[in-house]
C-alpha positions in Angstrom: -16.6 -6.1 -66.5 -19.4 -3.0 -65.3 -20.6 -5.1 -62.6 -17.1 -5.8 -61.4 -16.0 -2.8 -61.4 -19.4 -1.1 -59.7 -18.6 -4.6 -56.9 -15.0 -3.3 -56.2 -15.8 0.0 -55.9 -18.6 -0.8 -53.7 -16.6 -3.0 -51.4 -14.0 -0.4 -51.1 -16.3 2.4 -49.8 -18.0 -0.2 -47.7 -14.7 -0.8 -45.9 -13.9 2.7 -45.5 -17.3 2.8 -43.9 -16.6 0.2 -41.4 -13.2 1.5 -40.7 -14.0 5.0 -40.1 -16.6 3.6 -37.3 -14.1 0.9 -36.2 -11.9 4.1 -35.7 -14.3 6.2 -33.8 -14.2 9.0 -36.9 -18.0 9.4 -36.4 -17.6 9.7 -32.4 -18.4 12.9 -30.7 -15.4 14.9 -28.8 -16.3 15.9 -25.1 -14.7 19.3 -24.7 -14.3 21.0 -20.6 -11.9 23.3 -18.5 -10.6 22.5 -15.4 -7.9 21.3 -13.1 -6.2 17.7 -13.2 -3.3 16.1 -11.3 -0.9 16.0 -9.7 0.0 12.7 -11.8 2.8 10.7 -10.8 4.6 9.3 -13.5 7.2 6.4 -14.4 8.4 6.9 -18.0 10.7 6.7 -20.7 12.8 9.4 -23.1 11.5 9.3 -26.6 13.3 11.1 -29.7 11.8 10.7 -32.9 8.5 10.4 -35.2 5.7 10.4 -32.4 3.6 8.1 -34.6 6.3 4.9 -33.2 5.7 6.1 -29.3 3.7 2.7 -28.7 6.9 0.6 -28.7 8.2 2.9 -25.6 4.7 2.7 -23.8 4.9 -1.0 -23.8 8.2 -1.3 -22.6 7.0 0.2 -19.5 3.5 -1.6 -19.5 5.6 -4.7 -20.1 7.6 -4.0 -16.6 4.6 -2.8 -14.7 3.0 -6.4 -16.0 5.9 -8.7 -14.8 6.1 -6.7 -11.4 2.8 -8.2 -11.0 1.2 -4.1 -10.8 -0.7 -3.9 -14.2 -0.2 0.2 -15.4 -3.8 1.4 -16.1 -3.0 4.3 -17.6 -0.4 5.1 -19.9 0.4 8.4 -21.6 2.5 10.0 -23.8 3.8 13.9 -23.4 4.4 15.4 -26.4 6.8 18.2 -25.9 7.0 19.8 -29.4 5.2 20.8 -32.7 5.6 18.6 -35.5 4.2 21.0 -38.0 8.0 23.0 -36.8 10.0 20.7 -35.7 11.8 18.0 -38.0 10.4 14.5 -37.1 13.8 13.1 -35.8 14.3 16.0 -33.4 10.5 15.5 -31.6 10.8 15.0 -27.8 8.4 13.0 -26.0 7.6 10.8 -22.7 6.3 7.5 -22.6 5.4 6.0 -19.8 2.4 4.9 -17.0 0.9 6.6 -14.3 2.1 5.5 -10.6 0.4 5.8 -7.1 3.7 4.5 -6.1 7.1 4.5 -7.6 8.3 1.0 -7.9 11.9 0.3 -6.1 13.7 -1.7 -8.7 13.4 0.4 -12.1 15.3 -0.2 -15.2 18.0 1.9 -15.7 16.4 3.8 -18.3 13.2 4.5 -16.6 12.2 8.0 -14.9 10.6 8.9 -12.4 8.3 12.3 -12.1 5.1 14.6 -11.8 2.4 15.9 -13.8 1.8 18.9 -11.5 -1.5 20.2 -11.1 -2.6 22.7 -13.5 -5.4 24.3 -15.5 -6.2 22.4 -19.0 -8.7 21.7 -21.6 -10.0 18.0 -21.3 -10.6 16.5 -24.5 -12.0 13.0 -24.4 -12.6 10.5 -26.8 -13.4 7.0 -27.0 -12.3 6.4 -30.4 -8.6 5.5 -31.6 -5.9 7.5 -30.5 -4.0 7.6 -33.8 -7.3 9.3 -35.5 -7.1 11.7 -32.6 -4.9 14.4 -33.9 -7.0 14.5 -37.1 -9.9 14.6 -35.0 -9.6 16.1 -31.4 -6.5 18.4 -32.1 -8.8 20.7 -34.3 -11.8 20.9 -31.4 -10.0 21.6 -29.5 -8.1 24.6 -31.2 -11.0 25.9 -32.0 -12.5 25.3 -28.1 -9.4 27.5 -27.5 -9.6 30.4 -29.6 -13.4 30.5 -28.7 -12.4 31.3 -25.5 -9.3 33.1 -25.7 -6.6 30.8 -24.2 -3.6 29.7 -25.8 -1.4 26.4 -25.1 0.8 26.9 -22.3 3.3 23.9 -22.4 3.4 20.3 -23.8 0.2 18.0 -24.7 -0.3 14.8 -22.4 -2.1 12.1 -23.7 -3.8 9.5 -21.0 -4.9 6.3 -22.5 -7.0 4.2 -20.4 -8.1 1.0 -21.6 -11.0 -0.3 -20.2 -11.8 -3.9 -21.5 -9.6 -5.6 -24.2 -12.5 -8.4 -25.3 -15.1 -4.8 -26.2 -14.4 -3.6 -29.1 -13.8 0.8 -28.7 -13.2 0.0 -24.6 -10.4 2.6 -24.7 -10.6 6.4 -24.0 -8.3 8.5 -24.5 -8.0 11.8 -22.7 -6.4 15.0 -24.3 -4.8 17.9 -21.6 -3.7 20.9 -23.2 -2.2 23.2 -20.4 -3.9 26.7 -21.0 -3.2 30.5 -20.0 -5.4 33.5 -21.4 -4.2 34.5 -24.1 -2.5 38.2 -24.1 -4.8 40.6 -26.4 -3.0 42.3 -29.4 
């Protein structure tokens, strides 16, 4: 019964292992200032938990696809906080980014911009649903190291790059900045 018992527990640390590297948890965050966009953007409304945006994303990707114009980089914009605002009340985009705005759109798609702004560029290759448990705080800190504070809502740009390579997907973090005000 020891040895099973010492097995088990062995096999379940051994798959945390391999999931936390499947995952990217032991990646490195690449952390910069500077200016990106204008992006233009073909998306959809999302209300709700933020965890269940991929459903929305592939509804566009899924259009993009049967126009015959693949979307190679989808993103999500995540408008509010939800550490203060109740899960079914977050407000989000989800949607790809356009050189050219198709003709024929669904009648719930938008159209818009990602103007051109200052930001600080997180990038990771790792999973994007470990990425607020692991970029989020970087980056924070990144921040308050250098005195700016958020200065409207977080895009996320996901860019796969091969989908037979395993971790072929990076995901890159803008957080619109200002300096913050002294107190």
């Amino acid at each position: 019964m020891k040895y099973v018992l010492v097995f088990v527990l062995a096999a379940i640390i051994a798959f945390g292992v391999y999931l936390s590297t499947y995952l990217g948890a032991f990646k490195g965050v690449d952390i910069t200032q500077g200016e990106q966009g204008p992006f233009k953007i073909v998306y959809i409304d999302h209300i709700g938990p933020y965890h269940k945006m991929n459903k929305d994303i592939e509804v566009v990707e899924k259009f993009f696809v049967k126009e015959g114009k693949p979307c190679g980089r989808t993103f999500g914009e995540y408008m509010d906080d939800p550490q203060v605002t109740e899960e079914a009340r977050l407000r989000a985009k989800a949607g790809c980014i356009v050189d050219e705005y198709p003709k024929n759109l669904p009648e719930d798609f938008k159209t818009g911009e990602f103007a051109a702004k200052k930001y600080v560029i997180a990038t990771f290759t790792g999973s994007p649903g470990i990425g607020p448990l692991k970029v989020y705080p970087r980056v924070n800190e990144f921040m308050k190291e250098n005195k700016l504070q958020q200065d409207g809502a977080l895009i996320e740009i996901y860019e796969i790059h091969s989908i037979t390579e395993k971790n072929a997907m990076t995901t890159t973090y803008l957080f619109p900045t200002k300096e913050a005000v002294a107190k």
